[in-house]
C-alpha positions in Angstrom: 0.0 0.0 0.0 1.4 3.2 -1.1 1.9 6.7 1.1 -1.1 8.6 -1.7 -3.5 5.7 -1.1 -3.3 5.9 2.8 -3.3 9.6 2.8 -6.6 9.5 0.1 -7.9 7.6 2.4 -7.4 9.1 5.6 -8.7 12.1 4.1 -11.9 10.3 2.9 -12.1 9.0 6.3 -11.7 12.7 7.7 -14.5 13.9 5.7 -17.2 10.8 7.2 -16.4 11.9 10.6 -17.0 15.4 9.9 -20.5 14.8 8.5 -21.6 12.6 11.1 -20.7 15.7 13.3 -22.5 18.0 11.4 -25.4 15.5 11.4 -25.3 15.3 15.0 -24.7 18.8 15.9 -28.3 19.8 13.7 -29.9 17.4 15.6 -29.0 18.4 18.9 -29.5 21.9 18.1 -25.8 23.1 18.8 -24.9 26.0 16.4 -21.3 25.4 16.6 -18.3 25.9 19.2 -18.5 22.3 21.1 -19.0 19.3 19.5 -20.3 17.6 22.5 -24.1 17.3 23.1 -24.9 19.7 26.3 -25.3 17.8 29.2 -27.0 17.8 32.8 -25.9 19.4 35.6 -25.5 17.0 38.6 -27.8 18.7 41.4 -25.5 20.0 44.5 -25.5 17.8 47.2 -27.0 18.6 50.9 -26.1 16.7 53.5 -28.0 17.6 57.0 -26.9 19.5 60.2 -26.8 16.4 62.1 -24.3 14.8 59.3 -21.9 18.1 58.9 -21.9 17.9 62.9 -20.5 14.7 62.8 -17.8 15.4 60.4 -17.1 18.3 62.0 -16.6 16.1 65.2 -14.1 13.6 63.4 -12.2 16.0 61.9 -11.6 17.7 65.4 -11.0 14.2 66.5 -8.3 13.7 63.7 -6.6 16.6 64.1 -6.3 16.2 67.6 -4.4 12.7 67.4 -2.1 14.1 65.1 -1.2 17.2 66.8 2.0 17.0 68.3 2.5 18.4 72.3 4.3 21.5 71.8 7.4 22.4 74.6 6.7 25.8 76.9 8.5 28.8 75.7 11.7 30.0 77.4 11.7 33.5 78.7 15.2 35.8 78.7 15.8 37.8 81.4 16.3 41.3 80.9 19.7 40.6 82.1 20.2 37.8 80.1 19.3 40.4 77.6 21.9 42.8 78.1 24.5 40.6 77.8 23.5 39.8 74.7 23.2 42.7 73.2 26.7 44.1 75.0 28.5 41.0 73.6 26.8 41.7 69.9 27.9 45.1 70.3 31.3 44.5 71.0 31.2 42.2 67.9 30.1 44.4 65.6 33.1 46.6 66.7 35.5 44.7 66.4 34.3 43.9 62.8 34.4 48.2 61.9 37.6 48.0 63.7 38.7 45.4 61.7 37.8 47.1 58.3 
């Protein structure tokens, strides 16, 4: 089978499909822009106050197993403070001195 032939008729082939698309878009009543036939909207699901309560309540739940115990914060002194700001500041100049 030669290159022409299969390219005549994938062409041929080409031009089925796009009648059968035409003949389906007239008879959905489609004017153009998608080829696909419109389709239903799936209706928004409700669930009730009892049932978002409860998933409220396991999701709490969850969360709760996997949160991990956190360790109490550690509070400088003011004194502790000092000395680290007098020791930065020495620091600092002996860097300007440096330089």
């Amino acid at each position: 089978m030669s290159l022409q032939t299969i390219v005549t008729e994938l062409i041929q082939e080409r031009d089925r499909i796009s009648q059968a698309i035409a003949a389906l878009e007239s008879v959905s009543g489609s004017t153009g822009g998608s080829t696909r036939a419109t389709s239903r909207r799936r209706a928004k699901r409700t669930l009730s106050a009892a049932a978002i309560e409860n998933i409220r309540r396991a999701q709490r739940a969850r969360r709760a197993r996997e949160k991990k115990p956190t360790a109490p914060r550690r509070t400088m002194s003011a004194a502790s403070r000092r000395k680290i700001a007098a020791a930065q500041r020495a620091r600092w100049a002996r860097v300007k001195k440096a330089a």
